[in-house]
C-alpha positions in Angstrom: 11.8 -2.7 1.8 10.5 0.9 1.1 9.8 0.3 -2.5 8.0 -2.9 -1.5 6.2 -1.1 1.7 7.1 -3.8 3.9 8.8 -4.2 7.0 12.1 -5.8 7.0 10.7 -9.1 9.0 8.4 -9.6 6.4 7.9 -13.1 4.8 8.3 -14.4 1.5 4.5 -14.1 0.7 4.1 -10.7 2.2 6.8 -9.5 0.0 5.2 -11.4 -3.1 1.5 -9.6 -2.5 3.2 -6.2 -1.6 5.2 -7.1 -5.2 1.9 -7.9 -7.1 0.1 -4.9 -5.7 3.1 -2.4 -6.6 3.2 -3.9 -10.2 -0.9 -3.8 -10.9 -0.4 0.1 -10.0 3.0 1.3 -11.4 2.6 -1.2 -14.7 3.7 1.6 -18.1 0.6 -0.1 -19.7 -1.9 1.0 -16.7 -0.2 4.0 -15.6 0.6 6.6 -17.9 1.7 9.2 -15.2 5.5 10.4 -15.5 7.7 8.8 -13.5 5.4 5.3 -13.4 7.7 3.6 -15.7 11.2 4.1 -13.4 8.8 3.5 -10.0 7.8 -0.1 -12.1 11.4 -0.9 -12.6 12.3 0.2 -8.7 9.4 -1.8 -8.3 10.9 -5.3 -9.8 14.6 -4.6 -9.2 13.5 -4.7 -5.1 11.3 -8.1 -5.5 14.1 -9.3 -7.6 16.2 -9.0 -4.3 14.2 -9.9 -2.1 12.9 -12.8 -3.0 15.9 -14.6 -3.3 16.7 -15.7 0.1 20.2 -15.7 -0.5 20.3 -12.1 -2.1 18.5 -10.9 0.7 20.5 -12.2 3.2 23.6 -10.4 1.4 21.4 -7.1 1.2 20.2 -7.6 4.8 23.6 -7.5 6.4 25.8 -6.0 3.4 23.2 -3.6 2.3 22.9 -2.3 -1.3 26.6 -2.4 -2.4 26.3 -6.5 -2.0 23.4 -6.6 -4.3 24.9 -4.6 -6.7 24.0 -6.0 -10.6 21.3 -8.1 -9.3 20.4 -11.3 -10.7 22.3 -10.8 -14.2 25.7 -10.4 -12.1 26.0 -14.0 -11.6 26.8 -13.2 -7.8 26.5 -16.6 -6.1 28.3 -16.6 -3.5 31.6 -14.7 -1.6 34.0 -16.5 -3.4 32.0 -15.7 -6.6 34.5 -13.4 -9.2 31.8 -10.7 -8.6 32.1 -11.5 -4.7 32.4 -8.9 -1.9 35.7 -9.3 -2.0 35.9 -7.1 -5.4 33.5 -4.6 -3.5 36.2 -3.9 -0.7 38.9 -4.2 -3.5 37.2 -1.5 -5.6 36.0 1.0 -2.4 39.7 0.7 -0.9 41.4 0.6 -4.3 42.8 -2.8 -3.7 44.8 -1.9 -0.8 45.4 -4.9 1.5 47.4 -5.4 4.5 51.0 -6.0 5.0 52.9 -7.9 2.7 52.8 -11.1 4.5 49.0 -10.8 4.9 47.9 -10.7 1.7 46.2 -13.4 -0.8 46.5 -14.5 -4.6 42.9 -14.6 -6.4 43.4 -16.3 -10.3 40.8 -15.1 -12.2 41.2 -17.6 -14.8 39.0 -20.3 -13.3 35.2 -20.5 -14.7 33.1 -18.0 -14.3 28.8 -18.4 -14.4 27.1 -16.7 -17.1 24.4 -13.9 -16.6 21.3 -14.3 -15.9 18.8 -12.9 -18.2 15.3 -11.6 -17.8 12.5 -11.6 -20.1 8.7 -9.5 -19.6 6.3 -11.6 -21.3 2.0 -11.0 -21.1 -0.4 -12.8 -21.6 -4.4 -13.2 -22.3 -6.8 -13.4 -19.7 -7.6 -16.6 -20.4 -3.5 -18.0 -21.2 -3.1 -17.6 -17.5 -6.0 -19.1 -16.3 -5.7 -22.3 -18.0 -1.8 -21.7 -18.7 -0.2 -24.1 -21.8 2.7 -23.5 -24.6 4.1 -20.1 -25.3 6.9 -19.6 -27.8 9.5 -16.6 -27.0 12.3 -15.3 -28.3 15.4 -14.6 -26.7 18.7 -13.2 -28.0 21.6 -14.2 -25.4 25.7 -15.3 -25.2 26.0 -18.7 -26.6 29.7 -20.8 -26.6 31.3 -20.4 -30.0 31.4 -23.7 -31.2 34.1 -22.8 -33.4 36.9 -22.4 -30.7 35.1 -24.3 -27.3 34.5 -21.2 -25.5 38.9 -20.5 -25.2 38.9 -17.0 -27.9 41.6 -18.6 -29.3 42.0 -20.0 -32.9 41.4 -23.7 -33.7 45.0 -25.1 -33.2 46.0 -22.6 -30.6 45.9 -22.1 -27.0 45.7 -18.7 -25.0 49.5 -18.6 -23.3 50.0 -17.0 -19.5 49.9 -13.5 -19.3 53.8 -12.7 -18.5 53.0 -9.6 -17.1 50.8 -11.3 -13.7 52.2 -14.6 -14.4 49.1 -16.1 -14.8 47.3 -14.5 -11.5 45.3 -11.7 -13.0 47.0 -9.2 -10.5 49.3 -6.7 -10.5 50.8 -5.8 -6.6 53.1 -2.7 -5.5 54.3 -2.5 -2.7 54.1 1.2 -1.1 56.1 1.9 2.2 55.0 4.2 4.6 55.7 5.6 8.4 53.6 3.3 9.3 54.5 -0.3 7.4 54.2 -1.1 3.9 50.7 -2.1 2.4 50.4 -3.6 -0.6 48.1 -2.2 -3.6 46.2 -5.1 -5.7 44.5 -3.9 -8.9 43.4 -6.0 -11.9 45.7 -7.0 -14.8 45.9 -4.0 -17.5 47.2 -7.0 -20.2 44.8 -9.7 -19.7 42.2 -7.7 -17.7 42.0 -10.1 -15.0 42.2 -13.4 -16.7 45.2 -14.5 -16.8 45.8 -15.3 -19.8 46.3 -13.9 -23.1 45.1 -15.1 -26.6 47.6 -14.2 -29.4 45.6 -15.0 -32.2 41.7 -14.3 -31.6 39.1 -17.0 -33.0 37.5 -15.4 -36.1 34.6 -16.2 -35.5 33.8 -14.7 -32.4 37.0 -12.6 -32.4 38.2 -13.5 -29.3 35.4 -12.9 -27.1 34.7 -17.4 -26.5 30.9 -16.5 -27.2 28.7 -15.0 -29.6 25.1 -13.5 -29.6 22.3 -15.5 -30.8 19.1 -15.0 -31.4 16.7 -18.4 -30.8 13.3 -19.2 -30.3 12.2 -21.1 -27.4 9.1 -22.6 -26.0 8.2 -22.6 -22.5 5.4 -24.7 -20.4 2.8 -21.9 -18.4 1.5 -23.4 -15.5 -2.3 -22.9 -15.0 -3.6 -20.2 -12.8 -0.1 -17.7 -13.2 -1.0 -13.9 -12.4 0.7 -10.5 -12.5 4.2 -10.8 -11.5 4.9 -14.7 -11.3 8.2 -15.2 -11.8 9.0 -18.4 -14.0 12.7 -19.9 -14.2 14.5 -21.0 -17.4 17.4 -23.1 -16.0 21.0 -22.6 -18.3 19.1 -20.3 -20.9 20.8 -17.0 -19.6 24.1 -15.9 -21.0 27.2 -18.6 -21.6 29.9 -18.6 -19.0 33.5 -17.6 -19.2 35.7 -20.4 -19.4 33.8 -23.6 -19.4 31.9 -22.1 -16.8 27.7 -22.9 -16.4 25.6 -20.4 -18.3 23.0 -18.4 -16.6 19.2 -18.4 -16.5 16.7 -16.8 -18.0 13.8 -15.6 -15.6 10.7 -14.6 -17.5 8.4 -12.3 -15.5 4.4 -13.0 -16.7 2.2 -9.7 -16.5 -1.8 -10.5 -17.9 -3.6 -8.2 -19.7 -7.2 -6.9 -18.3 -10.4 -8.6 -20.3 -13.3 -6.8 -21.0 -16.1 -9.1 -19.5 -14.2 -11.2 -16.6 -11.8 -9.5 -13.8 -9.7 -11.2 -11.3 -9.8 -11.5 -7.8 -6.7 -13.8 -6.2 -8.7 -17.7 -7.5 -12.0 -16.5 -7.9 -13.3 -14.9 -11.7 -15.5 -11.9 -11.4 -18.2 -10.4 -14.1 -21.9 -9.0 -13.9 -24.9 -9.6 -15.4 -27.8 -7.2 -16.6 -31.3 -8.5 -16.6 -34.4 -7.2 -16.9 -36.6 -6.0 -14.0 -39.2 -8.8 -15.4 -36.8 -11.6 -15.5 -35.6 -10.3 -11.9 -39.3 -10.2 -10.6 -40.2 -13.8 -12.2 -37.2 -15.5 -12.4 -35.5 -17.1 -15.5 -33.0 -19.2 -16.7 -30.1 -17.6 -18.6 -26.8 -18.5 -20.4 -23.7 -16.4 -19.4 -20.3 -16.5 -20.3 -17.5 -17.9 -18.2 -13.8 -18.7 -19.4 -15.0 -22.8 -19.5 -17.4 -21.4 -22.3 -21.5 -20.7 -21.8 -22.5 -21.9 -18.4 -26.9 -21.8 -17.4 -27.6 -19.5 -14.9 -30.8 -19.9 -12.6 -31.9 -16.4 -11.2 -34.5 -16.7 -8.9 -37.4 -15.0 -8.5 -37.5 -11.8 -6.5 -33.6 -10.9 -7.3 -32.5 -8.1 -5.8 -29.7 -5.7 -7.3 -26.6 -6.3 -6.4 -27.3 -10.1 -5.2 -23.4 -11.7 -6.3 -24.8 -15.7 -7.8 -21.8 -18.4 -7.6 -20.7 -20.8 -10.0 -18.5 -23.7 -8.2 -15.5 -24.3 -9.7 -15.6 -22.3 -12.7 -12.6 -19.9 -11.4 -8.9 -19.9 -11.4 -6.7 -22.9 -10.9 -4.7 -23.0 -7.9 -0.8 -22.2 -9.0 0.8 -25.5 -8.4 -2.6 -27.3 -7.9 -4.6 -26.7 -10.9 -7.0 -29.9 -9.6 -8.4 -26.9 -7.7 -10.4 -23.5 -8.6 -12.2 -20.9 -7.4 -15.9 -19.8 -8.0 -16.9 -17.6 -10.9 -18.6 -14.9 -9.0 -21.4 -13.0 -11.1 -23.1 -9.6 -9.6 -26.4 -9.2 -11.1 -27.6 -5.7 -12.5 -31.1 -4.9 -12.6 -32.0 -2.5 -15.5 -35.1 -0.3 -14.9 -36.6 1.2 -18.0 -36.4 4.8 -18.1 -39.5 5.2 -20.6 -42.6 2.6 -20.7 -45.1 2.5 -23.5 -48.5 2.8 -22.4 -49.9 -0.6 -22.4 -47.0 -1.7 -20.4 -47.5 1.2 -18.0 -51.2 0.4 -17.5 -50.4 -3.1 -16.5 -48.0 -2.1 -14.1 -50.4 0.6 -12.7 -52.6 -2.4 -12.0 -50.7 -5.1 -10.5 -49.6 -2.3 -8.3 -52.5 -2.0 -6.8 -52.7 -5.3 -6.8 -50.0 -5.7 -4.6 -50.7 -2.6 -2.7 -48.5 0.5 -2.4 -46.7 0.9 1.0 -43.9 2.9 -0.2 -46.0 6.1 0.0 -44.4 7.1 -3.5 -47.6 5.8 -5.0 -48.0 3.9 -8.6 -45.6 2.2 -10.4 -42.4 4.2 -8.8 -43.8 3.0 -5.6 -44.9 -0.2 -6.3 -41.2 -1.0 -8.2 -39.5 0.6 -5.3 -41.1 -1.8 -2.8 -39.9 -4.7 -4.9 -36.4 -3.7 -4.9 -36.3 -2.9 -1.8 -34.8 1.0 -2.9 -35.6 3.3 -1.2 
């Protein structure tokens, strides 16, 4: 909630705009201070949790030790392999209580794959209108040669005789005051259970091998920095038959020169002359639809922001609607007049009449523009 600077009540879209506004600041390819690089990664390991309802529950009442591995871990749940469970087992050293109180966890059921995570930008304009993107991803994949066991085709991973099959190892210690039992993980088969005697070449006994594989993936419109998108069972395969992970990719957009961004709504500006902004004219001016005809009417003023509906951002999830295109008009003053332009100036200033008190054309263009 620090990281995040928000308060520990705070909803799921106060911690998303808290998120966005860390990123924007800390991101390695805006800030180049020392130091901004590990703040970025604070910065998503802390949205990462909290934005999971269930991992923030864990980390809410369990604090950081719950949370511990994040998203990769696989941790679903508390009867999860990587459940709280193995937290007390690890801080305690896998003491439990008396002999008759204790319980049997196998370790040889399935276990979920990791999830992965992938950093992907993109153009101003891919995230406005959003579409196709091909990535590549390198992650755990089932050998096909052996189904996932380790073991080679034709044989079968046998109990591990020193567990008997229950991934444990238990001594008893007795003390003044009762005997405890000490649990710790299977030195033979690690944990699993069992134990392959003759490994699978292929992926020498490990039941998965990494591959590297292209994907594509759908962009919705109107995505921005730190919109998190969710590839189900592309993560890492799972251990024994179990459900691979996901693969999260995190979208970050890279700044355009001409348009910025402000939540649906485009941004640019627009330098006329102070002719066309006395007379008025009709100009064409870029927007991410392609030209669009601008009216500016006579008597602009600097500064005066002109609106073009529905030439902004799609809505995330509702690309039917968009923002405005808002476009700040400039007003460029010449610095250096020739001297037929000058005279005709001079006179349409008195024309109009001075009442700036600057007198001539500084006057006379002052009182137009209202600048004072």
């Amino acid at each position: 909630y620090e990281i995040l600077g928000v308060s520990r009540d705070a909803d799921k879209e106060e911690i998303k705009h808290a998120y966005r506004r860390q990123a924007r600041k800390y991101h390695p390819d805006v800030n180049k201070e020392p130091g901004a690089e590990d703040r970025f990664k604070e910065i998503n390991r802390a949205y990462e949790v909290l934005s999971e309802p269930e991992t923030r529950a864990r980390y809410d009442r369990f604090g950081e030790a719950a949370v511990n591995g994040g998203s990769g871990a696989g941790f679903q749940d508390m009867g999860d392999m990587g459940g709280f469970a193995d937290i007390f087992e690890s801080i305690f050293s896998g003491f439990a209580g008396s002999a008759g109180g204790t319980t049997q966890r196998r370790r040889s059921g399935p276990v979920r794959g990791d999830d992965l995570r992938l950093d992907l930008k993109l153009d101003f304009r891919e995230a406005v209108f959003g579409g196709e993107k091909e990535i590549r991803i390198s992650h755990l994949e089932t050998c096909e040669i052996c189904s996932g066991s380790g073991a080679k085709p034709g044989t079968r991973p046998r109990t591990c005789s020193t567990c008997t099959g229950t991934g444990q190892v238990r001594r008893v210690t007795r003390t003044p005051f009762g005997s405890f039992t000490q649990v710790s993980t299977c030195p033979t088969c690690n944990g699993t259970g069992m134990v392959i005697e003759d490994k699978c070449d292929a992926c020498d006994g490990k039941g998965a091998k990494q591959v590297t594989k292209k994907l594509k993936i759908s962009i919705p419109a109107g995505v921005d920095n730190g919109t998190r998108l969710r590839i189900s069972a592309e993560g890492d395969a799972g251990q024994r038959s179990g459900p691979p992970g996901d693969l999260y990719v995190y979208l970050f957009i890279n700044e355009d020169e001409e348009f910025h961004r402000d939540g649906i709504n485009i941004l640019s500006e627009l330098k006329i002359s102070y002719l066309q902004a006395i007379l008025g004219c009709r100009l064409e001016v870029n927007t991410v639809d392609g030209p669009q005809e601008l009216l500016i009417p006579p008597g602009t003023q600097p500064n005066t922001v002109m609106k073009l509906e529905n030439r902004g951002v799609p809505r995330l999830g509702n690309p039917v609607s968009r923002g405005d295109h808002m476009i700040t008009v400039l007003i460029d003053i010449p610095n250096k007049l020739t001297i037929e332009e000058r005279e005709l100036l001079e006179k349409l200033a008195k024309i109009k009449g001075d009442r700036t008190g600057k007198g001539g054309l500084e006057g006379f263009l002052g009182n137009f523009f209202h600048q004072r």
